[in-house]
C-alpha positions, -999 to 999 in steps of 0.1 A, spaced: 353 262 -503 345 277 -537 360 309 -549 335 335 -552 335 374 -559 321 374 -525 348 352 -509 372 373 -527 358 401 -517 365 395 -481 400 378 -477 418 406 -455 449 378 -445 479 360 -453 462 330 -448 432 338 -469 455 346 -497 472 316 -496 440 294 -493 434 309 -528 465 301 -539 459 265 -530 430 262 -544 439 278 -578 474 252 -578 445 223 -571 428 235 -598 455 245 -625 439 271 -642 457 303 -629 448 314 -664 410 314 -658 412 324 -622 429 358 -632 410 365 -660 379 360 -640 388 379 -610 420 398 -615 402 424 -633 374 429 -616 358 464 -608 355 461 -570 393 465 -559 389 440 -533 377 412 -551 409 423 -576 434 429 -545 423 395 -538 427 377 -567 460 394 -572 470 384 -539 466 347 -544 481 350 -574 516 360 -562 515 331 -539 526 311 -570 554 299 -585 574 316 -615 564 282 -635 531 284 -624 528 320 -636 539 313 -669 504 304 -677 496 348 -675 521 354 -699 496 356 -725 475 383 -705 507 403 -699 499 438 -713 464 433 -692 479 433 -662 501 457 -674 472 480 -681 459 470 -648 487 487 -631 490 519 -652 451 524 -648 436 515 -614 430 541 -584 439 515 -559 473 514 -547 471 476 -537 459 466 -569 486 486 -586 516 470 -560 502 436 -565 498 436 -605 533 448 -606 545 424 -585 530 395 -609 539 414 -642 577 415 -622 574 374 -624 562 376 -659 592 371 -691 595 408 -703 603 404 -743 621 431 -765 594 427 -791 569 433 -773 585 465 -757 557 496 -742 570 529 -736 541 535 -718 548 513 -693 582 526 -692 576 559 -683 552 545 -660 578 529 -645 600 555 -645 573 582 -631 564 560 -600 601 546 -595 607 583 -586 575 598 -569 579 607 -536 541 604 -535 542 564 -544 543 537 -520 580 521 -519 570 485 -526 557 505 -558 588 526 -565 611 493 -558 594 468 -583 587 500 -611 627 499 -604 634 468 -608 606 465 -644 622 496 -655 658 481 -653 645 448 -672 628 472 -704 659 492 -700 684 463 -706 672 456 -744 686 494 -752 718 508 -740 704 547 -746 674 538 -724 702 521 -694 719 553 -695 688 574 -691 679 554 -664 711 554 -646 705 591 -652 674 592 -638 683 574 -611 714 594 -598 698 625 -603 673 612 -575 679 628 -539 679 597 -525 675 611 -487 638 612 -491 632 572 -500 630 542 -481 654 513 -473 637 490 -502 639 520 -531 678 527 -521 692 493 -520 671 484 -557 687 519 -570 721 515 -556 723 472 -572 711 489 -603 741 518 -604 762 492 -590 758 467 -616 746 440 -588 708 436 -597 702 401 -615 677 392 -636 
């Protein structure tokens, strides 16, 4: 079956995401797909798209690398809390370089690793991207590590405490 906005914009499963997937892998052009549909206006043909997309492998990925700081903008922009989790969770798969450092997107990171209002998949992987921007500048780890144990951690789910406490622990890899 042919991927459509319209097929897009009615996966709701697992399974649908990874029928994507496969069909993007069969198709090799994970570079077209996203630009195509990634983007797209109607969240759900975006949440979609997204979705299949983090079905893939890191390799496989690599061919976004050049759309980075879209997906980027992606997440600091949209509305649509899906769409925001999902892009992040691509752009966390994606080779963050020093060069091409966005204090924007760190303090977008920093503002949702922290809000109480924010979903915790979101605060974990703005956690996690925050650490990786971070580690290119020793001032910048120490104002996170600031951040983060100024944080009363009481109010935050399982996911957001064990990323913080790797991170002040020295633990998290990447």
């Amino acid at each position: 079956m042919a991927i459509t906005i319209e097929r897009l914009r009615q996966t709701f499963s697992e399974g649908g995401a990874q029928e994507i997937y496969q069909e993007v892998k069969s198709e090799g052009d994970f570079l077209g797909f996203a630009r195509r549909y990634a983007f797209n206006d109607d969240y759900r043909v975006a949440r979609s798209a997204l979705w299949g997309l983090t079905k893939a492998s890191k390799e496989e990925l690599k061919q976004l690398q050049v759309i980075l700081d879209d997906f980027i903008n992606l997440a600091m922009q949209t509305d649509n809390s899906s769409v925001r989790r999902l892009a992040l969770n691509v752009i966390e798969r994606l080779e963050l370089k020093e060069d091409e450092f966005r204090t924007d997107f760190l303090d977008f990171c920093f503002e949702h690793m922290i809000s109480l209002d924010e979903f915790p998949g979101i605060q974990s992987v703005c956690m996690k991207l925050a650490f990786r921007m971070c580690k290119f500048y020793p001032e910048l780890m120490d104002e996170l590590k600031r951040i983060l144990k100024a944080m009363d951690i009481e109010y935050y789910k399982p996911a957001v405490k064990g990323v913080r406490s790797k991170i002040l622990n020295g633990t998290l890899k990447y």
